[in-house]
N, C-alpha and C positions, 0 to 999 in steps of 0.2 A: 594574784599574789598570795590568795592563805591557803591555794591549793597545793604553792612548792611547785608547778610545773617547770615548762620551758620560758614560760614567759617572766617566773621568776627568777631562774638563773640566768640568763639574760639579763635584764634588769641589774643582778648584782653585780653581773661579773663589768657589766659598762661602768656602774659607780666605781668597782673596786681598781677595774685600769687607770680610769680617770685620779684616782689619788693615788694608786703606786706611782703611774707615770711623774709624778710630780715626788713622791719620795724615793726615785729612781736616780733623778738628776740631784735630790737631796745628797743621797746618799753618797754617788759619784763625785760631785765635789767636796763631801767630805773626806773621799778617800786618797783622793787626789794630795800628794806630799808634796811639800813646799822643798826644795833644792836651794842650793845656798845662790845663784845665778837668779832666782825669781820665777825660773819656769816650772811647773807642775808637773809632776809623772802620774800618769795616765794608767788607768788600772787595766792588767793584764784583760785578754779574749776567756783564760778561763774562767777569771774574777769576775767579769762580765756575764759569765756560762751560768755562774751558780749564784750571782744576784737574781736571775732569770730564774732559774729553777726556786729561789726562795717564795719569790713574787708567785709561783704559782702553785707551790704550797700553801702560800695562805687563800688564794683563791678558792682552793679546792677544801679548806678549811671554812672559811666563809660561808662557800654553799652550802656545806654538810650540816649546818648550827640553823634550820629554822626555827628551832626556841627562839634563838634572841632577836631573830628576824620579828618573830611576831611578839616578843616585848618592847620591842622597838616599835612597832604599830599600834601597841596597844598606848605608847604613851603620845606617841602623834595625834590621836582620838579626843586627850585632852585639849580645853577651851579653856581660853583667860576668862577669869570674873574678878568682878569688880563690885564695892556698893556703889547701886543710885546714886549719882550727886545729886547735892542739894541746891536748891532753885537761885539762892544768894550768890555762889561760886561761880554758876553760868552765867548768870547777870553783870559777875564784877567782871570777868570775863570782856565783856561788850559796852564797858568804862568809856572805852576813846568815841565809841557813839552814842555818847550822852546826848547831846543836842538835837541827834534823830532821835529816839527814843522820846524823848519830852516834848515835842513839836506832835509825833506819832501818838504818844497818851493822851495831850491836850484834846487831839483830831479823835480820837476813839470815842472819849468822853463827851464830845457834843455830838458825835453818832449815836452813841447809846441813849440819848434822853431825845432823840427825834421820833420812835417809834412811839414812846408817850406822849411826846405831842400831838402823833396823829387821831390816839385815840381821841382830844378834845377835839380837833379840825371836824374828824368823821363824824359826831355826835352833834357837832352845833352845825356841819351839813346836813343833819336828820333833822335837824330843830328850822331849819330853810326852809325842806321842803312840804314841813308841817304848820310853817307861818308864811304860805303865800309867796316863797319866795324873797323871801327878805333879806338884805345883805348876801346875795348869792355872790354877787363879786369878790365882795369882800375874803369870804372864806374859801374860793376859788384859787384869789392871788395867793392864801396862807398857804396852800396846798404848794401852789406853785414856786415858794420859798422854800418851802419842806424841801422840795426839790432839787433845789440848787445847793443846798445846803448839806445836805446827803450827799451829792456830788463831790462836794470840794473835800467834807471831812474824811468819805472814801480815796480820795486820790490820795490826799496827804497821808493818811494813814498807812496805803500800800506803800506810799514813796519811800516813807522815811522808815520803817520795820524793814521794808527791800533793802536800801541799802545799808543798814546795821547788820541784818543777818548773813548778807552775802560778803561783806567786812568781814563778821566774826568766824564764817569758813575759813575765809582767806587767812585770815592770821592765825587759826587755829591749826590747819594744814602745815603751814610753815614750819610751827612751835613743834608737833607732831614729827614732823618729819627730821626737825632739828633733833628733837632728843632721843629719837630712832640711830639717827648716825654719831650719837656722845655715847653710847652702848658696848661693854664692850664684847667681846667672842663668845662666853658664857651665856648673853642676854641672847643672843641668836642661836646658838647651840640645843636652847628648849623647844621641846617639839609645841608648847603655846605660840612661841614667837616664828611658826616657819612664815615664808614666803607670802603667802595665798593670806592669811591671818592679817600680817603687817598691814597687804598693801589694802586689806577691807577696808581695814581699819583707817586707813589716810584716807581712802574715797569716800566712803557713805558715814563713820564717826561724827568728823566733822560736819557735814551737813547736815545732819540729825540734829545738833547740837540748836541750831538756831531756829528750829521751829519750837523750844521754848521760851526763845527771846525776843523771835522776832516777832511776825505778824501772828502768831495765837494770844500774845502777852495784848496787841489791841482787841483781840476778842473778850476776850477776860475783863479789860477794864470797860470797853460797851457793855459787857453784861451787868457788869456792878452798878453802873449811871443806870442804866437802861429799870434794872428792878428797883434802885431809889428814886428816881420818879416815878415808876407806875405806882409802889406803896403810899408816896406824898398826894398822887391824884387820887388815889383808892381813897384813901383815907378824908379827906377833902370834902369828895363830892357826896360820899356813903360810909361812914366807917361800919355800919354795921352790917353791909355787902362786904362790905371787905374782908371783917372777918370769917365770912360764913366760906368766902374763895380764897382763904390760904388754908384754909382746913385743909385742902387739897397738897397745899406743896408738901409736908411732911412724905408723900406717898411718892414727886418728883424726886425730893431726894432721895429717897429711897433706891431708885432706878438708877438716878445717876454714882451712888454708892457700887450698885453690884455689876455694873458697868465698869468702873474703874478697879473694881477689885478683880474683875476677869480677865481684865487688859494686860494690867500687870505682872497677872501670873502666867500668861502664855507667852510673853514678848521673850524670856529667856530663852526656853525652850525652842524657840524659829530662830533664834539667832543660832545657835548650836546645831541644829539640821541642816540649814543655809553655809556654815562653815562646812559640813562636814562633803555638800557636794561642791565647794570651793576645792576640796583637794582633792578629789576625785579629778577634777579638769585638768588641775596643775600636775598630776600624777600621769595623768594620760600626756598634755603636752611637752612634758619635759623630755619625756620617753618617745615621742612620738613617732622615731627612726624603729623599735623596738615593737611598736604597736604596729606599726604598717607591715612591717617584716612577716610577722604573724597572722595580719589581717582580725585585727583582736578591734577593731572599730566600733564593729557593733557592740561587743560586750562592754566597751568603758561606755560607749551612749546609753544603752540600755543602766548600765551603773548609775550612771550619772540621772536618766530619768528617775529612776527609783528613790536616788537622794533626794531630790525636788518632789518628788511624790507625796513624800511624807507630811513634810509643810503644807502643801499646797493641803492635804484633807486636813489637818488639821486647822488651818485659815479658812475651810468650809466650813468646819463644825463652829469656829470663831464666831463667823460670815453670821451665821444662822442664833447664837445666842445673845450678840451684839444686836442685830435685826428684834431680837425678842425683847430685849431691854427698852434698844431706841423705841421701839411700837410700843411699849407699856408708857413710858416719861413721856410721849407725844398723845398716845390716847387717852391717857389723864387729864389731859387738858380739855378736851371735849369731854367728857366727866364733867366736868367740873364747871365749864357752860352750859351743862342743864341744871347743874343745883344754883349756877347764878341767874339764870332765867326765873326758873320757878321764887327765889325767894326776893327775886326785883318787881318782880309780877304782884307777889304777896303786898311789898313795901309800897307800892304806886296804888293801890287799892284801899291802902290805910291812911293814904297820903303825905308819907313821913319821907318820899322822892318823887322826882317826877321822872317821867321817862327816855329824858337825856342826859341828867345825871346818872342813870340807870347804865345806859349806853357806856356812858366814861369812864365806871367804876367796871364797869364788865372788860371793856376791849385796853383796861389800863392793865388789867391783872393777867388778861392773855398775851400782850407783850412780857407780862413778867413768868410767862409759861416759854415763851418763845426766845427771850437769852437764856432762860435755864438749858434750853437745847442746846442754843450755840454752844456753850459753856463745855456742855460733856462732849461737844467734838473738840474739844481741846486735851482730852484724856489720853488720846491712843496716841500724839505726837509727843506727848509731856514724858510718857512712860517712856519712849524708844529713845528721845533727848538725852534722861535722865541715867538711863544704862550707857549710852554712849558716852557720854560726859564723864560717866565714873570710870570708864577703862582710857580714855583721854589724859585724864588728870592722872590716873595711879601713870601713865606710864611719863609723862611731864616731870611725877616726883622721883621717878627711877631716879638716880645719881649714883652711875659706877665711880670705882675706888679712884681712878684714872678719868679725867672728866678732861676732854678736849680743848673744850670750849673754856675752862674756868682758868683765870687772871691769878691763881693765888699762888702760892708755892716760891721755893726760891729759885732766884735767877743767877748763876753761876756766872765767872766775869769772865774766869782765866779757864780756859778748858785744855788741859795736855790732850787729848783723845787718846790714852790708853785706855783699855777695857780688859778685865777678870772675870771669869766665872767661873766658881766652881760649885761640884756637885748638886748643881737647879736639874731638880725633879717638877714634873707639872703633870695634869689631867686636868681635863673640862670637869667641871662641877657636875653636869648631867652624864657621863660617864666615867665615872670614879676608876672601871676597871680596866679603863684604858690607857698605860701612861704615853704621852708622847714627849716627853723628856723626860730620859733617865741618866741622873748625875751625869747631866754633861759637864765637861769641864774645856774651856777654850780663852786662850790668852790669845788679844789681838792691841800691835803696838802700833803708833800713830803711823798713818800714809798706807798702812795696810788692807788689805779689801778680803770680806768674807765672804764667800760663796756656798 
């Protein structure tokens, strides 16, 4: 297309029959005269002769103008943006399944305080088999309820964020698709809103949208439970271990800070590369009679690899700094088990612990190293939710002048069906310099039919 060949005059000249053909037959029944009998005269073989010859005037006009061909490409290139939504609007959003949601947060929350419990199971297991064996059952069965309990709050948890989030697609798709068709010709006429754009946007939008309602919203609140009991057992059995191993989180959050600031900022940018080999495909299949013809297969595949190309190294170079973050916030935690080692080691020598409280203040603050993890895998779906959401909602708040679907307005009792028009001029908003009504003028009186 931006070299002008064969394969774009082709190209144009198929759209351009495609809509003469249709202002052909406009045309002809316009010109067709109404006789006082009802029947229509029929526009002469020369009339016919030199509508033909006009149609392909402008044809050959058409082809000669690639300027505007390639301003016309160059505003196709543009992508809808939107702000971020904000986490409250998704949430109210996913209203009608409250009662999963709260069954699901209940079931997170006694997930998240079981990995604290293990650390006491594990520690008075240590203290067993440094007394002989004692109460070994006991702490055996404890384990063995961890178990079960683990079990149920992971079931219910998946169940019930499952079927909220797979709800709030469904009705978002709907809502989506509804106010795609209350739009009117204008809203489709912008080269943001073509075809390939639209239908992204109904498939993958809405699914995005629920991985920050659904099941990361239970990782979230496991991790909340999860770090307030390790700090209440930290604190308990050693407060003064305990301070010496949060010293360390300042340095987790840290990690998880430039982790989400890296997320953020490249999720744009892949969405807009990923559109842009969207119309490449749509470009090649719409055409696809015009590509064969040609044997132009290879160059739109080749096209099309190149578009994907781009993303794809850019989600390597991602791949590898996300990799570099996650390996700092995970390796700080063994950090951070040797400065608890050495200053537990210190305190059981002074006698101010002994050495299974030692244990439970150590493996209470590594569970609270281990939902800090879970936590930042909740960044890169919140971020891609959160763009999705906001191009969802702006297009929800679209409201053309003319709105289909809306109840309001007045309802006429008596209607004669006469109809006037005069001198209505009109042009699409995105091309201003093309008029397709110009001061028409047509009186049509009841029992009459326009063609």
């Amino acid at each position: 297309m931006q070299k002008h060949g064969v394969y774009h005059q082709l190209v144009t000249v198929q759209m351009l029959i495609e809509e003469d053909e249709d202002v052909n037959e406009d045309d002809i029944a316009e010109g067709e005269d109404m006789v006082p009998n009802g029947s229509p005269r029929k526009r002469t073989i020369s009339e016919n002769k030199q509508l033909k010859k006009s149609t392909s005037r402008q044809i050959s006009k058409q082809i000669s103008k690639p300027g505007a061909i390639d301003e016309e490409k160059d505003k196709e290139e543009e992508v809808e943006t939107a702000p971020g939504a904000k986490f409250c609007p998704m949430l109210q959003e996913n209203k009608p399944e409250l009662p999963f949601i709260l069954i699901g947060c209940m079931a997170a929350a006694v997930n998240g305080c079981t990995m604290p419990a293990f650390a006491i199971f594990f520690s008075e297991m240590i203290k067993v088999f440094m007394n002989n064996y004692s109460d070994s059952l006991l702490w055996s069965m404890m384990f063995l309820a961890l178990g079960g309990v683990q079990f149920i709050t992971n079931f219910l948890q998946s169940v019930c964020f499952g079927h909220s989030g797979e709800r709030l697609t469904f009705r978002l798709r709907l809502k989506t698709f509804r106010a795609f068709m209350r739009q009117d010709m204008s809203y489709f006429d912008d080269p943001k809103h073509s075809t390939g754009a639209l239908t992204t946007r109904l498939a993958t939008d809405a699914s995005q949208v629920k991985n920050a309602t659904g099941i990361r919203i239970a990782t979230m609140i496991q991790s909340l439970f999860g770090l307030v009991a390790a700090l209440v057992i930290a604190f308990i059995y050693g407060w003064k271990l305990a301070f010496v191993v949060l010293a360390g989180v300042p340095l987790m959050a840290l990690a998880g800070a430039l982790q989400l600031r890296f997320v953020m900022g490249n999720h744009k940018k892949d969405n807009v590369d990923l559109e842009a080999a969207g119309k490449t495909a749509s470009e090649a299949i719409e055409n696809i009679r015009t590509v064969q013809s040609l044997t132009r297969e290879p160059d739109f595949f080749h096209k099309y690899a190149t578009s994907l190309n781009k993303p794809y190294r850019t989600n390597i170079k991602a791949a590898q700094l996300t990799g570099l973050t996650l390996g700092f916030s995970q390796g700080i935690v063994f950090m951070i088990y040797a400065g608890a080692f050495r200053f537990g080691a210190y305190m059981v020598t002074t006698g101010d612990m002994t050495p299974d409280n030692v244990f439970k203040v150590f493996f209470a603050i590594s569970m609270t190293g281990i939902v800090i993890g879970q936590s930042s895998s909740f960044l890169p779906d919140y971020s891609k939710a959160a763009t999705a959401g906001g191009l969802i909602f702006k297009t929800l708040d679209t409201i053309p002048l003319i709105d289909v679907f809306s109840k309001r307005g007045q309802y006429l009792s008596n209607i004669s069906g006469r109809v006037q028009i005069r001198n209505v001029t009109f042009n699409y908003p995105m091309r201003p310099d093309v008029p397709v009504l110009k001061g028409i003028n047509i009186d049509v009186e009841p029992g009459q039919t326009v063609h």
